[in-house]
VEXDREN-2710 file (C-alpha; in Angstrom, 1 decimal):
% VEXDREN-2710
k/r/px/py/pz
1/UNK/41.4/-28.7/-19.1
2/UNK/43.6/-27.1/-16.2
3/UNK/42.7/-23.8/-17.2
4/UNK/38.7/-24.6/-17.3
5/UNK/39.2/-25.8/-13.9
6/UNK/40.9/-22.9/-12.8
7/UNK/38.2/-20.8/-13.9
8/UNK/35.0/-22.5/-12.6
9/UNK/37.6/-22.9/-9.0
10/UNK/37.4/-18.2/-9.3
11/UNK/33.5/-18.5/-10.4
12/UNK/32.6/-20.8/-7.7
13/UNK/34.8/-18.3/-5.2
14/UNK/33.1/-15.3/-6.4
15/UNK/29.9/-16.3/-5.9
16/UNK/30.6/-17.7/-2.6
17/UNK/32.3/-14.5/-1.6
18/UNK/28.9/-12.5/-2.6
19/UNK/26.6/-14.8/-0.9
20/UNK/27.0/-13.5/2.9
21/UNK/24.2/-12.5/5.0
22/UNK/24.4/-8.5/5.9
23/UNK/23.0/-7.8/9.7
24/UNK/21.8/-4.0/9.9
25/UNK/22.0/-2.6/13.4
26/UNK/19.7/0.5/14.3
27/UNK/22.3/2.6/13.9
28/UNK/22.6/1.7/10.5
29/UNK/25.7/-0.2/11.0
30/UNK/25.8/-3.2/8.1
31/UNK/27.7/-6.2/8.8
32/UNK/28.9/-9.4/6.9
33/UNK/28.2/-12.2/8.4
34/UNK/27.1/-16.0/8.6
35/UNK/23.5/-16.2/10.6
36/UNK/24.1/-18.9/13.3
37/UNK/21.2/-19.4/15.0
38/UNK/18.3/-17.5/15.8
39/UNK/17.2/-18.1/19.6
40/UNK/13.7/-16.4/21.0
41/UNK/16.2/-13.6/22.3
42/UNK/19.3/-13.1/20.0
43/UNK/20.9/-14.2/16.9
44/UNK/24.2/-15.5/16.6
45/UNK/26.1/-15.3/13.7
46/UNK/29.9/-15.7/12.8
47/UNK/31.9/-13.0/11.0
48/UNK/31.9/-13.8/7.2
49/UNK/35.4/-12.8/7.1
50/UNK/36.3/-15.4/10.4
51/UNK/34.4/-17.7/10.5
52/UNK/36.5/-20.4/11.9
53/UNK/36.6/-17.9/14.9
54/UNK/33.7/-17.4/17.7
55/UNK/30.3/-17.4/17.6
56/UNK/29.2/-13.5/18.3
57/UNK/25.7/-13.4/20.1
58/UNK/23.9/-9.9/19.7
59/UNK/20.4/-9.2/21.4
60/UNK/17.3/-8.7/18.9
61/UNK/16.4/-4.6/20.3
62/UNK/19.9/-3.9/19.0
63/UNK/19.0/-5.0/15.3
64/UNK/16.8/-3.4/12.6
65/UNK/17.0/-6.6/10.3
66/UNK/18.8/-9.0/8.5
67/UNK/19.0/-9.4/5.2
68/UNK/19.8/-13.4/4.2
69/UNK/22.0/-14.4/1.3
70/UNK/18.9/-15.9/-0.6
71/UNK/16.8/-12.7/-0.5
72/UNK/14.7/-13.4/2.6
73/UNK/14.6/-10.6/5.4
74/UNK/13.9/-11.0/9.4
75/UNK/12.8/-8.2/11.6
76/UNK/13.9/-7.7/14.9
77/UNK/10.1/-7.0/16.5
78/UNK/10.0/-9.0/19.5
79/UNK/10.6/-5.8/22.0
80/UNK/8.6/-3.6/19.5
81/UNK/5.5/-5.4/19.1
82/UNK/4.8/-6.5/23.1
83/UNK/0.7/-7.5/22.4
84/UNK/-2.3/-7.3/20.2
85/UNK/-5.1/-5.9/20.1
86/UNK/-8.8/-6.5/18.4
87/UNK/-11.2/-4.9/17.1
88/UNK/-15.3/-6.1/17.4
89/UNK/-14.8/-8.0/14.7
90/UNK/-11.9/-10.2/15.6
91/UNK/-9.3/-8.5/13.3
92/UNK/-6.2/-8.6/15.4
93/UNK/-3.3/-5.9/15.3
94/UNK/0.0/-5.7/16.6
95/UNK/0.7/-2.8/19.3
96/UNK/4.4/-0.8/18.5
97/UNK/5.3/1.5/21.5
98/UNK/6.6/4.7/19.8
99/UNK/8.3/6.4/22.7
100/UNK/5.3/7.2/25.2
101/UNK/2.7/6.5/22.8
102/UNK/1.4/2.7/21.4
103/UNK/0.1/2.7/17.9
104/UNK/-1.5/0.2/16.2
105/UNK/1.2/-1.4/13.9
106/UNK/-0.9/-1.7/10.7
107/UNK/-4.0/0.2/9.5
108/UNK/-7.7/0.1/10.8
109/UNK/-9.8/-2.9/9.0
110/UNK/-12.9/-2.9/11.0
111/UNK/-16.4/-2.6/9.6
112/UNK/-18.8/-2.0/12.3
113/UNK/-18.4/0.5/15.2
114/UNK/-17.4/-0.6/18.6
115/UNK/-20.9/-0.8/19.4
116/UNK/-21.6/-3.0/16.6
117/UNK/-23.5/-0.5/14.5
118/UNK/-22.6/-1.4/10.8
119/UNK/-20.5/1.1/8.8
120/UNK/-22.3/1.9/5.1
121/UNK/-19.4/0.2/2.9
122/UNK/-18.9/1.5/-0.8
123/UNK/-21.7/3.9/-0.7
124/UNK/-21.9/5.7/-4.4
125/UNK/-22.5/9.3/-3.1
126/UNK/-20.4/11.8/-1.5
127/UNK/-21.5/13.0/2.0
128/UNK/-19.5/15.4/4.8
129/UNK/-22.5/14.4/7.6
130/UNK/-22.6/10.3/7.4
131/UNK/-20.0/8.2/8.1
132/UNK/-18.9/5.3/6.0
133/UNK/-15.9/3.0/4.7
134/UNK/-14.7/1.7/1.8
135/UNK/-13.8/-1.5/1.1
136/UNK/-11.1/-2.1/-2.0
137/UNK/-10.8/-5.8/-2.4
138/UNK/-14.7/-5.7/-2.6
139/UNK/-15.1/-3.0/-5.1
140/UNK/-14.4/-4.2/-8.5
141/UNK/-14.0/-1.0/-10.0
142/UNK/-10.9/0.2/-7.3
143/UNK/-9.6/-3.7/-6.7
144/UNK/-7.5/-3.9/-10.2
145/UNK/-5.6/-0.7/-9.3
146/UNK/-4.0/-2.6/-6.0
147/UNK/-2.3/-5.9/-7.6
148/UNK/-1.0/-8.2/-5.0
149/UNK/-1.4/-6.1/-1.9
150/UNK/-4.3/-8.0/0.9
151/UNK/-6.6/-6.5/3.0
152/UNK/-4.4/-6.3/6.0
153/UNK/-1.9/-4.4/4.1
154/UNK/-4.2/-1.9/2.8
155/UNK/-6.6/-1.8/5.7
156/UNK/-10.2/0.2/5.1
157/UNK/-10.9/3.5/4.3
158/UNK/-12.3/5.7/6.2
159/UNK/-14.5/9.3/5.7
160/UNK/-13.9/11.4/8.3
161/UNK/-17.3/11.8/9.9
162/UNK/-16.7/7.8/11.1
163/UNK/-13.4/8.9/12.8
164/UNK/-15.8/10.8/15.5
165/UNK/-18.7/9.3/15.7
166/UNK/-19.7/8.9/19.6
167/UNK/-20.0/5.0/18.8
168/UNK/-16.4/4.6/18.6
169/UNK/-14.2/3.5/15.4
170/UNK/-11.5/2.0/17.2
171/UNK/-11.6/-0.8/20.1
172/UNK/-12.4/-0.7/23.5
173/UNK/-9.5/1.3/25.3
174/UNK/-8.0/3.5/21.7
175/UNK/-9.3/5.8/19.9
176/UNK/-8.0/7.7/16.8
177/UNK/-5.6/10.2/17.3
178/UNK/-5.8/14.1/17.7
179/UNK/-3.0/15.9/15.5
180/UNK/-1.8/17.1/18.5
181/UNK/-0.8/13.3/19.1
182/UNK/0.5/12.9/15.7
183/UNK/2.7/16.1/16.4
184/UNK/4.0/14.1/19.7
185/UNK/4.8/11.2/17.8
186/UNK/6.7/13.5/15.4
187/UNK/8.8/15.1/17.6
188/UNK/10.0/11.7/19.0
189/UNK/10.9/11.1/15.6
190/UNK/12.5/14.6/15.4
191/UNK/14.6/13.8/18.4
192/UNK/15.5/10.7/17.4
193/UNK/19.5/10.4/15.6
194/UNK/19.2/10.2/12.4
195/UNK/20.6/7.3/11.7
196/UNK/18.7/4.9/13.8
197/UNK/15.5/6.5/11.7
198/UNK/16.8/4.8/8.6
199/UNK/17.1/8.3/7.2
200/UNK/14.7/10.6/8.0
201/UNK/11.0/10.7/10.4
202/UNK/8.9/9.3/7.0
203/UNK/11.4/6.3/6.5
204/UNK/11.1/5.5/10.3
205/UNK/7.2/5.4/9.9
206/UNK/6.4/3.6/6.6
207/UNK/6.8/0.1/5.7
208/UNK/9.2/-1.5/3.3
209/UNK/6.6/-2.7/0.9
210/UNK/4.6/-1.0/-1.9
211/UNK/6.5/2.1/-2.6
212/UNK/7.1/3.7/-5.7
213/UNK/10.8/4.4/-6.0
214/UNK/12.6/7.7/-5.9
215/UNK/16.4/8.7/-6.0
216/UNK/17.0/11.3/-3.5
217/UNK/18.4/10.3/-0.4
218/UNK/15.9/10.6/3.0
219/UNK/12.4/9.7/1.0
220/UNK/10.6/7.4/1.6
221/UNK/11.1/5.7/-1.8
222/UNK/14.6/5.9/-2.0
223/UNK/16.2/2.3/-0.4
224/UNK/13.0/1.4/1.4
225/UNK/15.0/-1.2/2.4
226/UNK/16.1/0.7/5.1
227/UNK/12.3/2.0/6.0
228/UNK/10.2/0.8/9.4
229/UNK/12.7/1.0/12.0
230/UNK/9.7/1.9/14.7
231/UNK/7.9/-0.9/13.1
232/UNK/4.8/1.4/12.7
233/UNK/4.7/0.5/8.9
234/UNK/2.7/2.7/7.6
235/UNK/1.7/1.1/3.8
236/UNK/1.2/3.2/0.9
237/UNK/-2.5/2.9/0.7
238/UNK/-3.3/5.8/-1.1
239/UNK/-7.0/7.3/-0.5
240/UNK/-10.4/7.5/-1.9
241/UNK/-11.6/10.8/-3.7
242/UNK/-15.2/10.6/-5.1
243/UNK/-15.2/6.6/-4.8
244/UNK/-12.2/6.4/-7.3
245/UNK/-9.1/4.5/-5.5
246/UNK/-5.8/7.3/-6.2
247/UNK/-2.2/7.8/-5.1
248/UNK/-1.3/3.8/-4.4
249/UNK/2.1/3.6/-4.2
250/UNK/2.8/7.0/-3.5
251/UNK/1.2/8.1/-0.4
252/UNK/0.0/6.6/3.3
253/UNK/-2.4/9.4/4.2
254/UNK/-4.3/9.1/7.6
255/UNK/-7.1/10.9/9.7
256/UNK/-6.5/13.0/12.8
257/UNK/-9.9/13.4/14.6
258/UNK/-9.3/17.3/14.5
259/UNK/-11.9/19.3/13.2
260/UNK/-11.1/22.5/11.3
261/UNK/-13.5/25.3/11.2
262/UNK/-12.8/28.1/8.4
263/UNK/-14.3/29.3/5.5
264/UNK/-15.2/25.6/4.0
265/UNK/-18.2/25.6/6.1
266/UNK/-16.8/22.8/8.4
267/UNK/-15.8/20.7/5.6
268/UNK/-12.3/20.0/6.3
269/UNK/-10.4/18.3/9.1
270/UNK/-6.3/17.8/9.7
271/UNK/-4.5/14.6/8.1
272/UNK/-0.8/13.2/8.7
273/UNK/0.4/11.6/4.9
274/UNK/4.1/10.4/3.8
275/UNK/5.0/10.8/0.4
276/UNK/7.3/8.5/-1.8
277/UNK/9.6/11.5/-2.7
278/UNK/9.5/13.3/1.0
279/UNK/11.3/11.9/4.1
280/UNK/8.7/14.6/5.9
281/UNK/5.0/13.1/7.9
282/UNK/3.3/16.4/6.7
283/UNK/0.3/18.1/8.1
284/UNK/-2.4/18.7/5.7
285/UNK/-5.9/19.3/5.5
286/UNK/-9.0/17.7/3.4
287/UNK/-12.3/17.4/2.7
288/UNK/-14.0/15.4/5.2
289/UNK/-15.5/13.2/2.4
290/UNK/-12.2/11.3/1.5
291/UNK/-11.5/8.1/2.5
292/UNK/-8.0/7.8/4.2
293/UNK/-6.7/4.8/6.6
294/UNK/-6.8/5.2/9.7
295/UNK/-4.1/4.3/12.9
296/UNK/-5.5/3.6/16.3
297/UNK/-3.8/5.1/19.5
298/UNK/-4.0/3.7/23.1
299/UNK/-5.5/5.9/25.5
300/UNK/-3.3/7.1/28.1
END
């Protein structure tokens, strides 16, 4: 009987000894601890390994989240996220400052310009010269492909003609960016340590949800866990390419509103996607009849 009770005493211990809660600073520093308290400012937590000593209060900008001993996660966004903004028809969003620049913090869901001229939704033809949206949880055909993600995750997709139409796509005071923006938000990225990116500029930008996994280290895919620490959470959407819903899980492609002129007859325009398997927001150009998500910018 002793010895039983000895060894349900060590099982008890190890499992107690497992079940801490890990705080991850943005600089990637991970510590074990006991979560206090969570004020409107700071948390205040206890050393796992002391925790008969002082309570140890931290500030919430210094902390990219927390990870509970149950599962559950908290993210520090309170300095991140300062307002909200709406489009005309009433869908709110959060507004992260990245650097200089405020970005939307989740991807474009509105279905009528800002004039409140209605967007063609689901239209079965393809067409470079009208511009239109698509709407996934409302298509039958696309919806099974997208399992438990909602419409705020996912967003719209847009055709690029409806990125720069003169009534307006985004609200009142933002518009959708130029790559040339996209390039500044990059280079913040770029001069931004390492570390405090999680890993790389693609990790910084998309969101913990929905990836497909990968093993090499600085993807997006690989320990998303550490992903979003600019909260701009960009969610592997995928796109639309000739109405047929592609690439969930694996990419978060977005419009610029800069036009390309070549040899395609005016048919192409610059994108920004992330990849699972990159840790790269690449430049690339397509035909102006996909549907990608779209990310508002505030104007200067």
């Amino acid at each position: 009987m002793k010895k039983y009770l000895i060894f349900f005493a060590f099982i008890t211990y190890a499992l107690s000894v497992k079940a801490q809660d890990t705080i991850i600073m943005r600089d990637a520093t991970r510590i074990e601890v006991k979560v206090v308290e969570i004020t409107n400012t700071e948390i205040v937590y206890k050393k796992w390994n002391y925790q008969d000593g002082p309570s140890i209060r931290v500030v919430f900008n210094k902390i990219y989240n927390i990870l509970y001993a149950n599962g559950d996660k908290w993210y520090s966004e309170l300095s991140y996220w300062p307002n909200y903004v709406y489009d005309i028809d009433g869908n709110s969003y959060s507004a992260v400052q990245i650097g200089k620049q405020i970005w939307m913090g989740s991807n474009l869901r509105t279905k009528h310009f800002s004039d409140g001229s209605e967007l063609p939704i689901n239209q079965k033809h393809s067409s470079v010269t009208e511009p239109r949206c698509y709407d996934i949880l409302s298509d039958d055909k696309n919806s099974k492909d997208i399992g438990n993600m909602n419409n705020e995750e996912i967003g719209l997709y847009y055709n690029f003609v409806a990125t720069i139409d003169e009534r307006g796509l985004c609200p009142e005071g933002w518009h959708v960016p130029s790559d040339a923006e996209w390039e500044t938000l990059v280079r913040y990225l770029k001069d931004t340590p390492e570390l405090q990116l999680g890993g790389s500029e693609a990790k910084a930008l998309a969101s913990i949800e929905g990836w497909v996994p990968d093993i090499d280290n600085g993807t997006v895919g690989n320990n998303p866990s550490f992903n979003n620490a600019v909260f701009f959470r960009a969610f592997p959407a995928g796109s639309i390419n000739h109405n047929k819903l592609i690439n969930v899980g694996q990419k978060a492609c977005y419009w610029s509103s800069t036009q390309v002129n070549d040899m395609s007859n005016n048919q192409m325009a610059d994108a920004r996607i992330l990849e699972h398997d990159e840790g790269k927001f690449e430049l690339c150009r397509r035909f102006r009849d996909y549907g990608f998500s779209v990310r508002c910018i505030k104007d200067n």
